[in-house]
N, C-alpha and C positions, 0 to 999 in steps of 0.2 A: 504494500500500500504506500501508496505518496501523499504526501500534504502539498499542497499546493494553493498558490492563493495568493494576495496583498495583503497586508494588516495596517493600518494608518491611522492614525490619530493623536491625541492631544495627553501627557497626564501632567498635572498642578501640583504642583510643592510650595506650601504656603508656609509664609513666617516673619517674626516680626524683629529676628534680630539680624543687623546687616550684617555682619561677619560671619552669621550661617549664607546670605546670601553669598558670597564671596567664595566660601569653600564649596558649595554650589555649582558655579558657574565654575570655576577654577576645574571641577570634576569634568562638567560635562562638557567643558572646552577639550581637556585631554584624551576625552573620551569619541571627538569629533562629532558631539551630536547637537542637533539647533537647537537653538532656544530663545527663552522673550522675556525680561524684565518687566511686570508690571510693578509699580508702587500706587497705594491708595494714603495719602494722608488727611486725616481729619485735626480737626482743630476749636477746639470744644472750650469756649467763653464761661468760666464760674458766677464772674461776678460783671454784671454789665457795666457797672461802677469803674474798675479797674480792669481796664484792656489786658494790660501784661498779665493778667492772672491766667493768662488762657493755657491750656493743657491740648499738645499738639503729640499725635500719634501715628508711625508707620506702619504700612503690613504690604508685604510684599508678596506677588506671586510668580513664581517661575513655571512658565509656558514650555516644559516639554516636547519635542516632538519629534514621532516613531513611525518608522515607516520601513515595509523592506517584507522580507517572507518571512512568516511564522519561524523557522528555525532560527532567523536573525534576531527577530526582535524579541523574542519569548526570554534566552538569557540577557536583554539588556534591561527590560523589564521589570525580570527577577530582579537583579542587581537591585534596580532602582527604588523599588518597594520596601525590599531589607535596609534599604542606605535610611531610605524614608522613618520607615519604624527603629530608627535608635543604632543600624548599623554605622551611623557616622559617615562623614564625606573625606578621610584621611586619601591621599593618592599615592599607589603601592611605587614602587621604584620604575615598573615598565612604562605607567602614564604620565612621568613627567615630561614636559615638554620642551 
């Protein structure tokens, strides 16, 4: 039996601190695969009285994106799930750049 096929699409790695951003992208640079920076920032006024009081907030999303045959993308995937769930974004000695 063969598999055969495209698989294509998009996955999100959300976060609010920029230095996960950084090891992030720093990964999926080495790892030759696209990706998209979004940032949302808000900026939330306490006291209308006093402008400076305002409380300003990032959250960033990283736009993955996967494309290629099942055999391709499935261990890139994997990888990127376990990185996701707490396996960290450290780059081994082969992905340096």
């Amino acid at each position: 039996m063969d598999m055969t096929g495209w698989v294509q699409g998009q996955v999100f790695v959300q976060t609010v601190d920029e230095k996960e951003v950084e090891q992030v992208t720093s990964f999926l640079t080495a790892r030759g695969l696209t990706f998209q920076v979004l940032t949302l920032s808000e900026r939330m006024v306490l006291n209308e009285a006093d402008p400076d009081s305002a409380v300003s907030t990032d959250r960033f999303s990283v736009a993955v994106q996967l494309g290629g045959f099942p055999q391709v993308v499935g261990p890139v995937l994997t990888d990127l799930v376990q990185r996701i769930h707490g396996g960290g974004w450290q780059l081994e000695e082969d992905d340096q750049v």
